[in-house]
C-alpha positions as CSV (number, residue, x, y, z in Angstrom):
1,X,-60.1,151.1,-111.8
2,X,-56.7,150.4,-109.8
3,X,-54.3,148.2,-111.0
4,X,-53.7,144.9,-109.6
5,X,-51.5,141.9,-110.3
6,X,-54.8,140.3,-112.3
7,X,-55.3,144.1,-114.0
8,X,-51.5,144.9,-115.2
9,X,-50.5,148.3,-116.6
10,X,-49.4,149.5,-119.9
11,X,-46.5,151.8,-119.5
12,X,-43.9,152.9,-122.0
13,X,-40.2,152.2,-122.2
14,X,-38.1,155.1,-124.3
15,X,-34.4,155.5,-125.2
16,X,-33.1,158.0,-127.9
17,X,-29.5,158.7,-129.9
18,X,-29.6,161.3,-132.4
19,X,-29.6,159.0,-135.3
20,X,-32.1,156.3,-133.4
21,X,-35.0,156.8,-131.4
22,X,-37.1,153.3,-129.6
23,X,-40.2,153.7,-127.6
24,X,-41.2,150.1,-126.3
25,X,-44.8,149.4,-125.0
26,X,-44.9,146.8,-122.0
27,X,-47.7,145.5,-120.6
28,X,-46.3,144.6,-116.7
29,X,-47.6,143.7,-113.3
30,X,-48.7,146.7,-110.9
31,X,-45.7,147.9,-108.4
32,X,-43.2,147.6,-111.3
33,X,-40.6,150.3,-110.6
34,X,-38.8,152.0,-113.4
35,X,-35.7,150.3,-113.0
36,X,-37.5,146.9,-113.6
37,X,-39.4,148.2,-116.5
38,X,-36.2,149.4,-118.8
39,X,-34.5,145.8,-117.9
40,X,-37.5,144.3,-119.0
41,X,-37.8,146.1,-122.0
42,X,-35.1,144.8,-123.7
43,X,-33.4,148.8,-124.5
44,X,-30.4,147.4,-123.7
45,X,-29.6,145.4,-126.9
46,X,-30.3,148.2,-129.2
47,X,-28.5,150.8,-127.2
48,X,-25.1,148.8,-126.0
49,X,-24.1,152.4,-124.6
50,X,-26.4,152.3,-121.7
51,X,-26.1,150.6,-118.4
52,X,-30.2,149.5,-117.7
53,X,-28.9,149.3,-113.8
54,X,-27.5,152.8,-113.5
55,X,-28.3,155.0,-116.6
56,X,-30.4,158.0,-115.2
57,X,-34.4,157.8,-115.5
58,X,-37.4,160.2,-116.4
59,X,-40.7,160.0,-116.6
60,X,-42.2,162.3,-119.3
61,X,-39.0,164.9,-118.7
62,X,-39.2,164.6,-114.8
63,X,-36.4,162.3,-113.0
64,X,-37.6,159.9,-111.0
65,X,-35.6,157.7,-108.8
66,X,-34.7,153.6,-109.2
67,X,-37.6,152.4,-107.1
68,X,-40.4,155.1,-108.5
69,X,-43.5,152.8,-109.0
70,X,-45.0,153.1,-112.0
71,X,-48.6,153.8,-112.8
72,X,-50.7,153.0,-116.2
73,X,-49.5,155.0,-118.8
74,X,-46.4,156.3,-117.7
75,X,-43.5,156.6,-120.2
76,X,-40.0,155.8,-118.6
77,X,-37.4,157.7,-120.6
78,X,-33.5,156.4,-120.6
79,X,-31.3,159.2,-120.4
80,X,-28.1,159.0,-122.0
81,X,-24.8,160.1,-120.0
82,X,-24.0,164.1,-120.8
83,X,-21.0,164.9,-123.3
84,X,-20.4,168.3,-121.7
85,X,-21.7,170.2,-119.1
86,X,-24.5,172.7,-120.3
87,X,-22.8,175.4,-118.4
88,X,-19.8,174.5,-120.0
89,X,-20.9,174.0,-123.9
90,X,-22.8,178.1,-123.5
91,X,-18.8,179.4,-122.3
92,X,-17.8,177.6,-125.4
93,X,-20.3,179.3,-128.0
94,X,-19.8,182.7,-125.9
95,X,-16.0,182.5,-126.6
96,X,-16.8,181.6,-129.8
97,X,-19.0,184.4,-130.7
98,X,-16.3,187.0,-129.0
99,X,-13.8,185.3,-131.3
């Protein structure tokens, strides 16, 4: 069964903080990307911190681009902006342990 403007399809909307996690269900026409569906979900209100037109996206751990067309029971996930570069936080705890 394909989905069709008359047969929408129920995806999930995520964003996380380490205090505060929010997983929105949506029910939304077929050819949503998953830019529409996290400014549609409403993220943006609880989470001030991140830009729903620019923050980076993922579905189920995988990044996906702007205009990546969603399919029933997808889960878009709202990545927050990196504090430090991995590479850069494993020098730091290397130095560290040398220390």
């Amino acid at each position: 069964m394909g989905a069709s403007p008359d047969n929408p399809i129920r995806i999930q909307v995520a964003c996380a903080r380490p205090e505060k996690q929010r997983i929105r269900s949506l029910e939304l026409p077929a050819g949503t990307t998953a830019r529409e569906a996290v400014q549609r979900s409403g993220l943006a209100a609880e989470f001030p911190e991140i830009d729903p037109d620019r923050a980076p996206l993922g579905i189920y751990g995988r990044h996906v681009e702007d205009g990546h067309v969603l399919r029933d029971g997808d889960r878009v996930e709202v990545y927050r902006p990196l504090v430090i570069d991995p590479r850069e936080a494993r020098r730091q705890r290397a130095r560290a342990k040398r220390s």
